[in-house]
PDB file of N, H, CA, C and O in Angstrom:
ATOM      1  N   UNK A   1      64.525 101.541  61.079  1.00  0.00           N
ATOM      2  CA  UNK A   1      64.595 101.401  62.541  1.00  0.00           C
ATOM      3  C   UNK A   1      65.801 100.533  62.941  1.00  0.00           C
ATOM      4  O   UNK A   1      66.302 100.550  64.065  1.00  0.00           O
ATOM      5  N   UNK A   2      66.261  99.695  61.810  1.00  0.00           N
ATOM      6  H   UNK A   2      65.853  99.680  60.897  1.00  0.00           H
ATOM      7  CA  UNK A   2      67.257  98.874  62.368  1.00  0.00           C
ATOM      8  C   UNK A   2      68.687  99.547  62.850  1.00  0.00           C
ATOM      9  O   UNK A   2      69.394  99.392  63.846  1.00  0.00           O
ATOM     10  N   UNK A   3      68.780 100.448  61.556  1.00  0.00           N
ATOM     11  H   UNK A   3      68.205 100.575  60.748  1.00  0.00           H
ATOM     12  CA  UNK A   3      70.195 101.235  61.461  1.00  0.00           C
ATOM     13  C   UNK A   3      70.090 101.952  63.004  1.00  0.00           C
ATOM     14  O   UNK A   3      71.159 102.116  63.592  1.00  0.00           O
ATOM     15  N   UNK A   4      68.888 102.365  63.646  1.00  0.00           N
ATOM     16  H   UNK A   4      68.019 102.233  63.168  1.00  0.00           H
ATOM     17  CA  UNK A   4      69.060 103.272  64.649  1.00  0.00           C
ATOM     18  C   UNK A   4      69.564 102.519  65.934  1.00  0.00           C
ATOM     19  O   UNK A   4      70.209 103.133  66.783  1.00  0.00           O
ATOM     20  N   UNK A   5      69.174 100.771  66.113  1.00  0.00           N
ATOM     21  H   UNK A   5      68.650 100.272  65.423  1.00  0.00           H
ATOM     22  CA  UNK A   5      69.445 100.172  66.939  1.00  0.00           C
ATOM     23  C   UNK A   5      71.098  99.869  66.352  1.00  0.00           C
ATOM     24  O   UNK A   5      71.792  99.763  67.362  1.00  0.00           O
ATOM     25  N   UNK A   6      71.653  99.757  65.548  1.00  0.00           N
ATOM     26  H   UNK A   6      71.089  99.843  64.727  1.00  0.00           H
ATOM     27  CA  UNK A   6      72.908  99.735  65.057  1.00  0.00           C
ATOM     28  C   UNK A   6      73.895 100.985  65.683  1.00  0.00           C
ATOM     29  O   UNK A   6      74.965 100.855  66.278  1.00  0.00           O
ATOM     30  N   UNK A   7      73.324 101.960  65.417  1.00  0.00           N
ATOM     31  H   UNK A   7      72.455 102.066  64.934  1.00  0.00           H
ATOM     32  CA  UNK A   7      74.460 103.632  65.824  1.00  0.00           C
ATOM     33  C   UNK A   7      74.676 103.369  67.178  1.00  0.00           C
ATOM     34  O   UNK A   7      75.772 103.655  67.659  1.00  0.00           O
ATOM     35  N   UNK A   8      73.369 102.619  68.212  1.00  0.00           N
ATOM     36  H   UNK A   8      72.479 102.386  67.822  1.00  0.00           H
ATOM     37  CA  UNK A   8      74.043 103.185  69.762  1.00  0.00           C
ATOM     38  C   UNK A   8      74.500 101.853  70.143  1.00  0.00           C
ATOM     39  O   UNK A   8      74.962 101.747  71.279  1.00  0.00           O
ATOM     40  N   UNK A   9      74.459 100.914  69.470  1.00  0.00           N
ATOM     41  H   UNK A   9      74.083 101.000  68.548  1.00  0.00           H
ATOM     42  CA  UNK A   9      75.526  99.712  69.519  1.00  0.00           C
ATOM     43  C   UNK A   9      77.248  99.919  69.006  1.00  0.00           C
ATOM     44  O   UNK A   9      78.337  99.434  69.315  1.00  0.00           O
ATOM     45  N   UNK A  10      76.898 100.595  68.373  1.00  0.00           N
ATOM     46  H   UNK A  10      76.014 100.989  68.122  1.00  0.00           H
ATOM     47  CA  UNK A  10      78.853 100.989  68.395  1.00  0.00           C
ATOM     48  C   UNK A  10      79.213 102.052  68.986  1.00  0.00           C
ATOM     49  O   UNK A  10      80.428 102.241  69.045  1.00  0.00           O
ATOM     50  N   UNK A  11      78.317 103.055  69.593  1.00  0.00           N
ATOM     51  H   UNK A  11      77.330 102.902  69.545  1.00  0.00           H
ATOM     52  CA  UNK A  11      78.935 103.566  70.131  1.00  0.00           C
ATOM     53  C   UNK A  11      79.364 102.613  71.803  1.00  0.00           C
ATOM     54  O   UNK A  11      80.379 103.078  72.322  1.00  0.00           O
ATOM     55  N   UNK A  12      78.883 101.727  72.397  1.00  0.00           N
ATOM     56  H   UNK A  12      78.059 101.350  71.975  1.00  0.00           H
ATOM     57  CA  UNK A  12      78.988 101.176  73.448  1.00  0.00           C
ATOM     58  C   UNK A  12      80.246 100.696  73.558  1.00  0.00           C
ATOM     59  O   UNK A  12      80.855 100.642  74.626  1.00  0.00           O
ATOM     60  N   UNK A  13      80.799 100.234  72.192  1.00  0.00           N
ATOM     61  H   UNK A  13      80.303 100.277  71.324  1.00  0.00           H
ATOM     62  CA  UNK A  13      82.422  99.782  72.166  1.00  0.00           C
ATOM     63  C   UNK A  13      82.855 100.652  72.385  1.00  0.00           C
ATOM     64  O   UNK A  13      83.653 100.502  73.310  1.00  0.00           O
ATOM     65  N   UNK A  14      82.782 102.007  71.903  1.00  0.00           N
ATOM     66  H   UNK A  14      82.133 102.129  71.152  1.00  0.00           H
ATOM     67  CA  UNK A  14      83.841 102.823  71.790  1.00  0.00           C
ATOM     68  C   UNK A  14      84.169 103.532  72.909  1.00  0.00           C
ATOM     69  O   UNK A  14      85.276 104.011  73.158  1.00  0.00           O
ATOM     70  N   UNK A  15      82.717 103.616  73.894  1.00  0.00           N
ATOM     71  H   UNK A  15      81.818 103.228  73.691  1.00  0.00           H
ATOM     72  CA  UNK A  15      82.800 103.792  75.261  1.00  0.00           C
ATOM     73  C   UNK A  15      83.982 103.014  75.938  1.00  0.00           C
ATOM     74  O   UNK A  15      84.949 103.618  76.404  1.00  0.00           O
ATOM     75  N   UNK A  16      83.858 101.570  75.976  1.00  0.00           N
ATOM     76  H   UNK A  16      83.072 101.080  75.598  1.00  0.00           H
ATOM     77  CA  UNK A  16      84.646 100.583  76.560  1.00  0.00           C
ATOM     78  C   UNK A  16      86.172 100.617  76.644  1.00  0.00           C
ATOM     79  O   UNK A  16      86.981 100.303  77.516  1.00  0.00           O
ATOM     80  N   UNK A  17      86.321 101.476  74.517  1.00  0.00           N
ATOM     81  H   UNK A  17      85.664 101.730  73.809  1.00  0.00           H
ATOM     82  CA  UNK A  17      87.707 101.530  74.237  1.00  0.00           C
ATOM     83  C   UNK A  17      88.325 102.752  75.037  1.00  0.00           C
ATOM     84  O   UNK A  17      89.369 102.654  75.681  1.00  0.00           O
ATOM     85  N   UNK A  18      87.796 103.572  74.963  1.00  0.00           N
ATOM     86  H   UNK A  18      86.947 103.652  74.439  1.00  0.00           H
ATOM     87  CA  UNK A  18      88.344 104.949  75.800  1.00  0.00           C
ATOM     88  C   UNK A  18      88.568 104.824  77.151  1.00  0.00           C
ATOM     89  O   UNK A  18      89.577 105.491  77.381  1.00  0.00           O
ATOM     90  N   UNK A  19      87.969 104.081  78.660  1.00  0.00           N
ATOM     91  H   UNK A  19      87.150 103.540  78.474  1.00  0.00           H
ATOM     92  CA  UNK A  19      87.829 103.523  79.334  1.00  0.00           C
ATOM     93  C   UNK A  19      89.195 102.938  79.289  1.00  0.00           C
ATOM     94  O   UNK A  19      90.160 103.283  79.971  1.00  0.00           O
ATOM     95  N   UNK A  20      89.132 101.889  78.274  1.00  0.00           N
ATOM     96  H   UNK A  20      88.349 101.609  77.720  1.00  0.00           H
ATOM     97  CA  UNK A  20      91.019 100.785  78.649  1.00  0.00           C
ATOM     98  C   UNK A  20      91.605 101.681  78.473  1.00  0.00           C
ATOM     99  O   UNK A  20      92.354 101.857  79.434  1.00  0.00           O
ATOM    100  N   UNK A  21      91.781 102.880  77.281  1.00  0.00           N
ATOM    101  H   UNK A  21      91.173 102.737  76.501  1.00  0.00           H
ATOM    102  CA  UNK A  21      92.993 104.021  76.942  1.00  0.00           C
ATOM    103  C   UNK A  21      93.172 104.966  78.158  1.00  0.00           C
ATOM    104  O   UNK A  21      94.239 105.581  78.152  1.00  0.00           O
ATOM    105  N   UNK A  22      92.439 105.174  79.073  1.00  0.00           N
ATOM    106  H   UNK A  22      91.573 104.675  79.078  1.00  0.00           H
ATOM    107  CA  UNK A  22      92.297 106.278  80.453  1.00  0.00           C
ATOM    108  C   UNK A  22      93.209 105.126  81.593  1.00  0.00           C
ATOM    109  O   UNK A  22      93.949 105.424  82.531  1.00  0.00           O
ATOM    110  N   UNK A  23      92.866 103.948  81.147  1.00  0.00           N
ATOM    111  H   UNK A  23      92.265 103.706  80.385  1.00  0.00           H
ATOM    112  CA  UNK A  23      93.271 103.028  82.268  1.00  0.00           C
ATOM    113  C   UNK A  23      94.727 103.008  82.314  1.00  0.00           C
ATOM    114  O   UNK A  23      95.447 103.477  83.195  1.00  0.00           O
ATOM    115  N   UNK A  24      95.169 102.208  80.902  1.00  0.00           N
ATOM    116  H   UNK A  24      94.584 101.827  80.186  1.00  0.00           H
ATOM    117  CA  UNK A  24      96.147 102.321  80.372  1.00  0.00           C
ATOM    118  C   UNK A  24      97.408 103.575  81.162  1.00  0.00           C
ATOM    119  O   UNK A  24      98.239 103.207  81.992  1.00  0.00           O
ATOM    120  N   UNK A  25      97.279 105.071  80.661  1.00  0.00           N
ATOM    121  H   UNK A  25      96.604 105.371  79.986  1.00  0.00           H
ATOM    122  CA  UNK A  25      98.137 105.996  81.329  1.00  0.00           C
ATOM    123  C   UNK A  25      97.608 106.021  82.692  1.00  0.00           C
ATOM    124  O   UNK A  25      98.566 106.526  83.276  1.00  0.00           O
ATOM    125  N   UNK A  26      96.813 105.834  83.494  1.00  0.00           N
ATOM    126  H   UNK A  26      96.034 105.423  83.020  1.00  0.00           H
ATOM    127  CA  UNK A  26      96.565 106.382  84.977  1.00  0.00           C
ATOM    128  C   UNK A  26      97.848 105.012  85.309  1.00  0.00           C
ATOM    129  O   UNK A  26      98.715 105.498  86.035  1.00  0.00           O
ATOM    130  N   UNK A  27      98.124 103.702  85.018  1.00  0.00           N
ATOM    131  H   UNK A  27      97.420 103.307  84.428  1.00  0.00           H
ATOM    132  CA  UNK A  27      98.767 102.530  85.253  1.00  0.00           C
ATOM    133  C   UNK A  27     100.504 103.041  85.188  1.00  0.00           C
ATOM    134  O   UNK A  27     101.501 102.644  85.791  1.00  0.00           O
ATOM    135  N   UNK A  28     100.271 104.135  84.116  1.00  0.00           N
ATOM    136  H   UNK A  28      99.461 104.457  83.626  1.00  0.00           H
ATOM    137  CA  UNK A  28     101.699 104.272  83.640  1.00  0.00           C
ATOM    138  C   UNK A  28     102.525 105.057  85.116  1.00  0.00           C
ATOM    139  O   UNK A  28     103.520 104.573  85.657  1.00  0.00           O
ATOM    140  N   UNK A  29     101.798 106.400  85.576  1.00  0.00           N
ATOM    141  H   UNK A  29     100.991 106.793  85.136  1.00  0.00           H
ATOM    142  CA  UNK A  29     102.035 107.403  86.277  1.00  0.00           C
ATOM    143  C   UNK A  29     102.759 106.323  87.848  1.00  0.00           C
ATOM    144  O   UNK A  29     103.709 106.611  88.576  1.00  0.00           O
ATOM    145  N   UNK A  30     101.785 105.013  87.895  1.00  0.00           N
ATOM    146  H   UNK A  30     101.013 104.779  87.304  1.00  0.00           H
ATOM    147  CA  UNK A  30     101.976 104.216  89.269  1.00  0.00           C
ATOM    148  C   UNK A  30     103.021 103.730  89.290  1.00  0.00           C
ATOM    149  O   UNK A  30     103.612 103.552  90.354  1.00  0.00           O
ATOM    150  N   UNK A  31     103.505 103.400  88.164  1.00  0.00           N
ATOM    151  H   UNK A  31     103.024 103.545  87.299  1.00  0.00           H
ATOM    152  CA  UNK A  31     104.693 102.985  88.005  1.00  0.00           C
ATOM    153  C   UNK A  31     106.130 102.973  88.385  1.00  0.00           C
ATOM    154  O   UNK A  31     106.739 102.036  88.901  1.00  0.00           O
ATOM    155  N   UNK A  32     106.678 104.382  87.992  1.00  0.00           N
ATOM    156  H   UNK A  32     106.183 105.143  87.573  1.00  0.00           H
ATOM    157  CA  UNK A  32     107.511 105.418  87.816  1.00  0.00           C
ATOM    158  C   UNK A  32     107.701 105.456  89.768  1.00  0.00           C
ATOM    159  O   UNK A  32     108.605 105.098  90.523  1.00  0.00           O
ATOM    160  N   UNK A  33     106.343 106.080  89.979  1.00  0.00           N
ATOM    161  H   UNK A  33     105.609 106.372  89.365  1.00  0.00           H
ATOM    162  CA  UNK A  33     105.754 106.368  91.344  1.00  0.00           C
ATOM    163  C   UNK A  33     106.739 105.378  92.315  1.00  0.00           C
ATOM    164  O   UNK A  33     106.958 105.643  93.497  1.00  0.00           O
ATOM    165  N   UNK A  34     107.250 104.289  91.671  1.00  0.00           N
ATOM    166  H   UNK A  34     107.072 104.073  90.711  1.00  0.00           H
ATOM    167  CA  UNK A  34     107.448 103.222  92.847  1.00  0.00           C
ATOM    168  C   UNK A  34     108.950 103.097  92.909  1.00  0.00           C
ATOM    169  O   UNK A  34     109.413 102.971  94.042  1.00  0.00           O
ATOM    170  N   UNK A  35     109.818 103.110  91.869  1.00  0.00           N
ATOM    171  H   UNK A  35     109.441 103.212  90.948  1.00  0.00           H
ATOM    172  CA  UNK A  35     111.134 103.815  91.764  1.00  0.00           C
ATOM    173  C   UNK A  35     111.973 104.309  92.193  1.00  0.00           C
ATOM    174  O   UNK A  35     113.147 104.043  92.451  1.00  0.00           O
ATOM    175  N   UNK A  36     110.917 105.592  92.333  1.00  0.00           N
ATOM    176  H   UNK A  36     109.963 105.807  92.124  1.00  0.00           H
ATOM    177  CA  UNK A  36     110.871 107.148  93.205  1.00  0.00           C
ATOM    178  C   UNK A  36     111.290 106.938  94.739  1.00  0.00           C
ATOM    179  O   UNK A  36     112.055 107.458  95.551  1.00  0.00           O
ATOM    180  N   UNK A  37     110.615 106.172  94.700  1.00  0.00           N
ATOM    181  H   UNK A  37     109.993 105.749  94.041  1.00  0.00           H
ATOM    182  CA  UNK A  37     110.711 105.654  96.379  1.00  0.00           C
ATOM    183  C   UNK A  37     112.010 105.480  97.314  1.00  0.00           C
ATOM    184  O   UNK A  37     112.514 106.068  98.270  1.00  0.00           O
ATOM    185  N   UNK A  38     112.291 104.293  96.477  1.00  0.00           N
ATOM    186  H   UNK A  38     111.881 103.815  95.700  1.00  0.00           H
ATOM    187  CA  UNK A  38     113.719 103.613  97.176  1.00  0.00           C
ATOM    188  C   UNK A  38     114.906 104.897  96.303  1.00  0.00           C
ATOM    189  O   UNK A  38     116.042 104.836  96.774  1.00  0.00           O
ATOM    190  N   UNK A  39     114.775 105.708  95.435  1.00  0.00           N
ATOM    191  H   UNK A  39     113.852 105.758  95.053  1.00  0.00           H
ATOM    192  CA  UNK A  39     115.765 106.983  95.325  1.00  0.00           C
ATOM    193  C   UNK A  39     115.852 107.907  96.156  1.00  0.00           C
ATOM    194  O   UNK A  39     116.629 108.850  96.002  1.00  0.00           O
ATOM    195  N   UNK A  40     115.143 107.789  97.069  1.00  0.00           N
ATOM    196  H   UNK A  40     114.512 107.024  97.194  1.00  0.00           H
ATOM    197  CA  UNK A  40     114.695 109.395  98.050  1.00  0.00           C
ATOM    198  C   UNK A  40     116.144 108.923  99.109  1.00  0.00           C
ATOM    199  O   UNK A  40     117.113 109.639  99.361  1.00  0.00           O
ATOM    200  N   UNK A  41     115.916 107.657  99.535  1.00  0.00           N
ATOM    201  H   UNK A  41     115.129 107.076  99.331  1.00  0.00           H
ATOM    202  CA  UNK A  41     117.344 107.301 100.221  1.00  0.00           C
ATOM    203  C   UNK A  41     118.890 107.830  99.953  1.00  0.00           C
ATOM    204  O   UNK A  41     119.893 108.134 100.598  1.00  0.00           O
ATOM    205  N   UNK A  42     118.403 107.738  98.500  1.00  0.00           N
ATOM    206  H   UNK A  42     117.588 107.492  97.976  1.00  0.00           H
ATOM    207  CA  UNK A  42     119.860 108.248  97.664  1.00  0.00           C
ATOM    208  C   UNK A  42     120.154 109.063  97.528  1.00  0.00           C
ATOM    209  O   UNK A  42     121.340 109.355  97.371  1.00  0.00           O
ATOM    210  N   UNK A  43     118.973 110.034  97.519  1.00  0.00           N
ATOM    211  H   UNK A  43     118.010 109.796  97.646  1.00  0.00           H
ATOM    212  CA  UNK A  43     119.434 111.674  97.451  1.00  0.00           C
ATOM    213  C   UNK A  43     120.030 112.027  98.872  1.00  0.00           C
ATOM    214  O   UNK A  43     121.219 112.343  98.838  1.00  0.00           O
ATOM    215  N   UNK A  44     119.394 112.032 100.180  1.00  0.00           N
ATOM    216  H   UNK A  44     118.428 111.775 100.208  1.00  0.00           H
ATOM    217  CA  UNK A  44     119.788 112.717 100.536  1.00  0.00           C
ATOM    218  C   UNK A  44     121.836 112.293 101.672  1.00  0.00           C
ATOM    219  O   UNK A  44     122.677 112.815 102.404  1.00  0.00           O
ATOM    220  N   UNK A  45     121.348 110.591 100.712  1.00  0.00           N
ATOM    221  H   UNK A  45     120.666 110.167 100.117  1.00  0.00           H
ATOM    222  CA  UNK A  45     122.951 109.957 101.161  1.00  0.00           C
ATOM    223  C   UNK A  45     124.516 110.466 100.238  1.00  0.00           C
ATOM    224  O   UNK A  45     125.693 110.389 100.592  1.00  0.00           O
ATOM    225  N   UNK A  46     123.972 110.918  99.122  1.00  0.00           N
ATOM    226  H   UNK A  46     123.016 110.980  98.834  1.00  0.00           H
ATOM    227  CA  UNK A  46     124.672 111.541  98.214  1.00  0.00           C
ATOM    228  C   UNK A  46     123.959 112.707  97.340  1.00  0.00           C
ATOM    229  O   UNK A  46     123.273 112.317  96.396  1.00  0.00           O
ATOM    230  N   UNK A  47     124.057 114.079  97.564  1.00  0.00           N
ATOM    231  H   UNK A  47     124.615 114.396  98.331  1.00  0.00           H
ATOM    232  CA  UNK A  47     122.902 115.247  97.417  1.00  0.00           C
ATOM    233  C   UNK A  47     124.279 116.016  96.015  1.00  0.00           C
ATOM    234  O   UNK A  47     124.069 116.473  94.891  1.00  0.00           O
ATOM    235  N   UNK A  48     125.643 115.830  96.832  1.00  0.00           N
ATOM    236  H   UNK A  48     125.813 115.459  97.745  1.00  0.00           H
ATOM    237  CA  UNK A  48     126.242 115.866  95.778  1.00  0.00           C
ATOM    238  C   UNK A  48     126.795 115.536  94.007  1.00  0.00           C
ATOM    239  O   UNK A  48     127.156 116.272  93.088  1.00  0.00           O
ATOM    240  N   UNK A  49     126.686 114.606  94.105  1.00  0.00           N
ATOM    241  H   UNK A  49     126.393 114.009  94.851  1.00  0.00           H
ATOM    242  CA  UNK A  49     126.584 113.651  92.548  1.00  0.00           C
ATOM    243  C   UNK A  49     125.200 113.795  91.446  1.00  0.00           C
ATOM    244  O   UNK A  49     124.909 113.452  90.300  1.00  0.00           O
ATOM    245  N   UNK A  50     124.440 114.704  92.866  1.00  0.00           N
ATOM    246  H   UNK A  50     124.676 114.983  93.797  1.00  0.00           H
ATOM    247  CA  UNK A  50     123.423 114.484  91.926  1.00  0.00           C
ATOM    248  C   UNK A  50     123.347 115.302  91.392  1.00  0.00           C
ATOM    249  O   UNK A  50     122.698 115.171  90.355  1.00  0.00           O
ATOM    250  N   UNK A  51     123.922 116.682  91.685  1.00  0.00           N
ATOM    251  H   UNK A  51     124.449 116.789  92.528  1.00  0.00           H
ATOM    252  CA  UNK A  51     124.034 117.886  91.821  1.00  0.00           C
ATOM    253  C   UNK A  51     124.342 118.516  90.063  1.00  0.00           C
ATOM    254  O   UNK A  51     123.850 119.410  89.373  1.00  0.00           O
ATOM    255  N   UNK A  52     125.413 117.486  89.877  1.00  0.00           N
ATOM    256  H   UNK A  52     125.812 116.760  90.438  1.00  0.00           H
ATOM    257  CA  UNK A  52     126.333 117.794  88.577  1.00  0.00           C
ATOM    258  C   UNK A  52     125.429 116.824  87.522  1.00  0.00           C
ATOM    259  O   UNK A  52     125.176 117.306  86.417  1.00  0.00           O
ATOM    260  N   UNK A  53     125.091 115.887  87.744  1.00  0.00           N
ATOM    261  H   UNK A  53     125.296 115.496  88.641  1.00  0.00           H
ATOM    262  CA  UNK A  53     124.185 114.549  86.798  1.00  0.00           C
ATOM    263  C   UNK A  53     123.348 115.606  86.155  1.00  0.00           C
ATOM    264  O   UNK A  53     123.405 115.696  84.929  1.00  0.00           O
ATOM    265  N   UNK A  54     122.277 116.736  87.096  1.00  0.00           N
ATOM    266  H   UNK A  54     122.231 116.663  88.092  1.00  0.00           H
ATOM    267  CA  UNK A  54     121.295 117.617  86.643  1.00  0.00           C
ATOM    268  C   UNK A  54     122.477 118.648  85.139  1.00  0.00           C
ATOM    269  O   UNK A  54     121.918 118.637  84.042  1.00  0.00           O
ATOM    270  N   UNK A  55     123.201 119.034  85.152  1.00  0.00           N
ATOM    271  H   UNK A  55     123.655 119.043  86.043  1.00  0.00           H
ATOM    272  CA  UNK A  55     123.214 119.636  84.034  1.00  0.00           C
ATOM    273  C   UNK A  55     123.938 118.567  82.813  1.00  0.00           C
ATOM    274  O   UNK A  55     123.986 118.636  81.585  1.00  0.00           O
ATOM    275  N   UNK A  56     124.259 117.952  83.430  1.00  0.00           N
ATOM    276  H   UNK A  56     124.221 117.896  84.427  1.00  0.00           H
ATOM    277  CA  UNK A  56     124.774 116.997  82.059  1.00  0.00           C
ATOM    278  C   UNK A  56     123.464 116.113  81.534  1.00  0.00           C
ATOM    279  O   UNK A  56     123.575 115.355  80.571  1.00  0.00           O
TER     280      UNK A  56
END
């Protein structure tokens, strides 16, 4: 009986760990997100330069 109270005790960590790993990338995406922002100015102040940057 002990081992059985043992199995759903580790699984509770592993719950927890997957949880920080989901957290982790949703944090990453916000990031980037904020960047983005103050560039939108830039595109459309210079639409040219950017034009040529894309194939190189």
């Amino acid at each position: 009986m002990t081992e059985t109270t043992k199995k759903p005790a580790v699984k509770k960590p592993l719950k927890a760990e997957a949880d920080k790993t989901a957290a982790a990338p949703a944090k990453a995406p916000l990031k980037p997100a904020v960047p983005l922002r103050p560039a939108n100015p830039i595109r459309p102040g210079a639409p040219r330069p950017l034009a040529p940057a894309r194939p190189l």
